[in-house]
C-alpha angles and dihedrals in degrees: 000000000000105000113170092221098194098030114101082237113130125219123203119202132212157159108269093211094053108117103264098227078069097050085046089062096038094049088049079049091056089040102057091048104059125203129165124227097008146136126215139201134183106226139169104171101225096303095086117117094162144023084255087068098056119116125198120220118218117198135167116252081230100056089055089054089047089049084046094059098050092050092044090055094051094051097040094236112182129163094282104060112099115218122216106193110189084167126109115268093229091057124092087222089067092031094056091055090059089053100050086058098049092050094051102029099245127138129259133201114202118209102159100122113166095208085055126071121222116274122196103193086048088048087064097037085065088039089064100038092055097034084224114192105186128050156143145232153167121240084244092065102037083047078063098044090054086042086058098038091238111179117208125250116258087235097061114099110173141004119193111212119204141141090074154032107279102202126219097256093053098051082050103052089039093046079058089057087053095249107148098213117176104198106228132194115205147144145228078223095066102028097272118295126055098162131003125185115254115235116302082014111193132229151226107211108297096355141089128244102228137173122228113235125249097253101043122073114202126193134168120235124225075257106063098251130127114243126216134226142161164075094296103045113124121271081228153291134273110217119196132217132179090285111001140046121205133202111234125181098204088191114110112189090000089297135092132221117224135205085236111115116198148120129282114211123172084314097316112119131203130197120221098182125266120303092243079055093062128061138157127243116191088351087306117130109238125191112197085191087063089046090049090062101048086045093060080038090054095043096048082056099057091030100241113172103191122095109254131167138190117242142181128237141177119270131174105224109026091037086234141027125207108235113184103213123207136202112242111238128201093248101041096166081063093052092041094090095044092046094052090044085048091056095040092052084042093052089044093056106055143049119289099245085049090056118115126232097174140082131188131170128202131187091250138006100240114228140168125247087274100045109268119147106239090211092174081067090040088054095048096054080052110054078037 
């Protein structure tokens, strides 16, 4: 990764597998809104269905170094800390580790590699060898290290754990294997992370305790979400259509209003879930984040090995329904028990207006690079 951090040179991010007449018509759109000394990355969240829905990210070189800092600050890096990324290179989440060390001197190993998949009991082989302190990770892949009983190296420190909700259970089952995960929230939008947990973080239900960072100010609006500002916020983003591509600065009054929903306390923040996660049947409040997690609770409890998710769809009379959502094998006469069992341990968990009566099964789970599940593409395959 050789990123001149101080130059007025400009870097553009993507997917590598992305087909190249698109990156042809991406990289025109970057060039013919120029910005000095910017990154960019192509982001949807997890909302695109299609490349017109991409949106790029532009954000200043010195905005990543300012995020660095603070991060640096929270986690005491110093030089001698050694880095380990295992995250895409076109994500903020794996930019922003080769700008902390560059702000504080450390060393970092690189073993993101996109014609490899993501290996846990690799992951802690490298952790060893290079007797690595500071990382981080996705819940999906610390889901696999506590699948594999991976114990953590006495040399880490910290992971950072980001890209996701990391759901009580999990950090539970992963603290008693000694990881030291501190559960973050970030953007694209701000340069990654906005506030990360301290170490033995506590937590409200089903949600971290975390600490926004110095350089960050978070506020709540009337409405429940959670409101942006900072020195490291994005200068804007370009949004593409069929034949044109526009520049839009999404801040109003320097700040930016997020789809985040959570709960401000004496600088503590704590993230409810997205308001698109979180939806009312009959007048209840319902967070698909929080039935995510009781469904892979549910599964791991009737060892099911196949991907499944929850999602929300329309109803008449209740205004939603809850629809659990699996992941066709090859074999599916072998996965029948254990689906059945996974629906029966859901439906016994939560409350009875949250229950699901429904199944559908799809070829694959979409997810994003990190893990999330994009449900608005779950729900077309399945109206399709």
């Amino acid at each position: 990764m050789n990123i001149d951090w101080h130059s007025q040179e400009s870097h553009i991010f993507i997917n590598p597998r992305t087909p190249n007449f698109e990156k042809n018509k991406l990289y025109s759109i970057i060039e013919k809104h120029q910005l000095k000394s910017h990154i960019f990355i192509a982001t949807s969240g997890s909302t695109a269905t299609q490349s017109t829905d991409i949106k790029w990210v532009a954000l200043k070189k010195s905005s990543f170094l300012i995020s660095a800092q603070a991060v640096n600050s929270h986690l005491n890096c110093t030089k001698n800390d050694i880095f380990l990324n295992t995250l895409p290179h076109f994500h903020v989440g794996g930019l922003a580790m080769f700008a902390r060390v560059q702000v504080c001197g450390a060393k970092i190993i690189d073993i993101y590699n996109e014609n490899s998949k993501w290996n846990a009991l690799q992951y802690v082989e490298q952790l060893e060898n290079y007797k690595i302190t500071i990382s981080s990770l996705v819940p999906t892949q610390v889901f696999d290290l506590v699948k594999n009983n991976c114990k953590a190296p006495v040399t880490l420190r910290a992971i950072v754990v980001g890209g996701g909700n990391l759901s009580h259970e999990l950090f539970l089952q992963a603290q008693k294997l000694n990881w030291p995960l501190l559960p973050s929230y970030g953007m694209t939008e701000c340069c990654s992370q906005i506030a990360t947990a301290l170490p033995n973080c506590s937590w409200n239900s089903n949600h971290a305790e975390l600490t926004v960072l110095p350089h960050m100010h978070v506020s709540i609006s009337s409405e429940g979400k959670i409101q942006i500002a900072g020195e490291s916020l994005l200068t804007g983003y370009i949004l593409q259509t069929e034949n044109e591509s526009n520049f839009m600065d999404p801040k109003i009054e320097d700040k930016i209003i997020t789809s985040d929903v959570g709960e401000l306390k004496n600088n503590k923040l704590f993230i409810y879930g997205r308001n698109d996660e979180n939806i009312k049947i009959n007048g209840e409040n319902v967070s698909l984040l929080r039935l995510q997690a009781i469904l892979e609770q549910a599964a791991k409890k009737a060892h099911l090995k196949t991907d499944c998710a929850v999602i929300a769809m329309p109803e008449a009379r209740q205004g939603q329904k809850i629809v659990l959502v699996f992941c066709q094998t090859l074999d599916m006469k072998l996965e029948d028990k254990n689906i059945n069992s996974t629906v029966a341990n859901f439906n016994e968990l939560v409350f009875p207006f949250e229950r699901s009566k429904e199944v559908y099964f799809v070829d694959e789970i979409p997810r994003t690079e990190l893990g999330k599940l994009k449900r608005n593409l779950i729900t077309k395959m399945i109206k399709t």
